[in-house]
N, C-alpha and C positions, 0 to 999 in steps of 0.2 A: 504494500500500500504506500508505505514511504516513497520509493521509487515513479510510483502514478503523479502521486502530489508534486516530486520536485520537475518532472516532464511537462505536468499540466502548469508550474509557474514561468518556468522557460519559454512555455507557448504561448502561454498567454503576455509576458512580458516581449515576446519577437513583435505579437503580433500588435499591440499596443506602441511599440515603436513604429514600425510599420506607419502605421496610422499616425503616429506624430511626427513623423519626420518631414524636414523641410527642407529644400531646396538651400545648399551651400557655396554659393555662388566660386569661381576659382577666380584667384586676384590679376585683376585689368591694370595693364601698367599704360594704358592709355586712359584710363577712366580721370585721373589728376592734372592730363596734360589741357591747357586753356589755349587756346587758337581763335583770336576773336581778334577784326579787321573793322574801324572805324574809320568809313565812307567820309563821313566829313572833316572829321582832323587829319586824318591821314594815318592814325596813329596803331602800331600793331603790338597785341598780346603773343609774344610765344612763348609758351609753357610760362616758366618763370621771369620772363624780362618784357618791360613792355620800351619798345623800340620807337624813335621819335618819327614825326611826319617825316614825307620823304621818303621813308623806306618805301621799297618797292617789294619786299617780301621778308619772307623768313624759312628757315629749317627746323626740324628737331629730329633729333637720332635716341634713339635708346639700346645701347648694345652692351652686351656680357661683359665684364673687366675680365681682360684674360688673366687666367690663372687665380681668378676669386670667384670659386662658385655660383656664390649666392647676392652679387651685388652689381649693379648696372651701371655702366658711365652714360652721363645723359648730356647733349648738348645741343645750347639752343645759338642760333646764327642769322644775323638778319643781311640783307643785301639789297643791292641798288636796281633800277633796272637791267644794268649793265651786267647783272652775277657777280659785281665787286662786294667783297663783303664790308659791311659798315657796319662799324664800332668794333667794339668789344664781344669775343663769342663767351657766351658763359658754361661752364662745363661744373658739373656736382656729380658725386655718386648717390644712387639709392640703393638702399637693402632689400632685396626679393625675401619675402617668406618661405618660397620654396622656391631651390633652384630649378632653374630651364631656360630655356633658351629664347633670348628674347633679341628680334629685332625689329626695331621703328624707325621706319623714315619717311617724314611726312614733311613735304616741301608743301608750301602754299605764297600767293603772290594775285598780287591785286587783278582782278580778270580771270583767275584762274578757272578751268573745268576741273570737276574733279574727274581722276583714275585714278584707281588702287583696288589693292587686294590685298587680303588679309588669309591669317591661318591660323588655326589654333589647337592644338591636341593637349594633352596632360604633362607632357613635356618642352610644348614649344606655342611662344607666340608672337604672330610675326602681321608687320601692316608696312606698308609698300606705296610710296604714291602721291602723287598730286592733290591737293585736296583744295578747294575753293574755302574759304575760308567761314563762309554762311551756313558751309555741309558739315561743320566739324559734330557738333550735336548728332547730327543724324547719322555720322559715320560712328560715334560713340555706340549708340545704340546697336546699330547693327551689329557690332562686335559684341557689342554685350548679349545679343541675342545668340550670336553663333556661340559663344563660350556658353552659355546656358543649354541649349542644346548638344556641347557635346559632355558637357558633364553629368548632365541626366543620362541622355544614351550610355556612357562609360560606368553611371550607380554612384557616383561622386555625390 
């Protein structure tokens, strides 16, 4: 009988988690990044520096620090319409929670179309591409939807 009762609390505790378990999202190292272009001053957000009138665009990279698993070198870069770079580029690292392989580079410039592509698995997450600067929201999303997607499909 002992043996009934401790099967029947197992089962019933599976299944009761089951039942509460909720969606854990896997961490967006583009969810933090700001990309935001004002039409009338001229004046541009990337990521962490906001860059004076005049600029004709910007960069941001987020790539692995070799040889340190679990922490990103990130850098942000503004330039002219020429592709001359203007100012100072600012470069920080961030700490990944979990390591994997991360690469971003998201060029945007005033007029821009967006193209890009992204990729995302349990070990890797990667965005590529031009992006208009008014798409940045909606490119957020949609990466956020494709990582929720594949961390359901994977039981994550």
């Amino acid at each position: 009988m002992p043996s009934f009762i401790n099967i029947f609390c197992i089962t019933l505790l599976t299944v009761c988690c089951r039942l509460e378990a909720k969606y854990v999202p896997g961490v967006s190292y583009i969810d933090n990044v700001v990309l935001y272009y004002n039409n009338v001053s001229g004046i541009w957000t990337c990521d962490r520096r906001t860059y004076p009138s005049g600029t004709f665009g910007c960069q941001i990279w987020r790539l692995n620090t070799p040889n340190i698993a679990n922490e990103l070198m990130c850098t942000n870069v503004c330039f002219d319409s020429d592709r001359n770079i203007k100012g100072l580029i600012l470069t920080y690292t961030q700490t990944m929670l979990n390591p994997k392989t991360v690469y971003v580079f998201v060029e945007s410039y005033a007029g821009a179309k967006s193209v890009w592509t992204s990729d995302y698995s349990l070990s890797l997450q990667s965005i590529n591409g031009t992006i208009a600067p008014g798409d940045w929201p909606e490119v957020q999303e949609i990466v956020r939807a494709n990582m929720k997607d594949v961390d359901e499909s994977s039981g994550q």
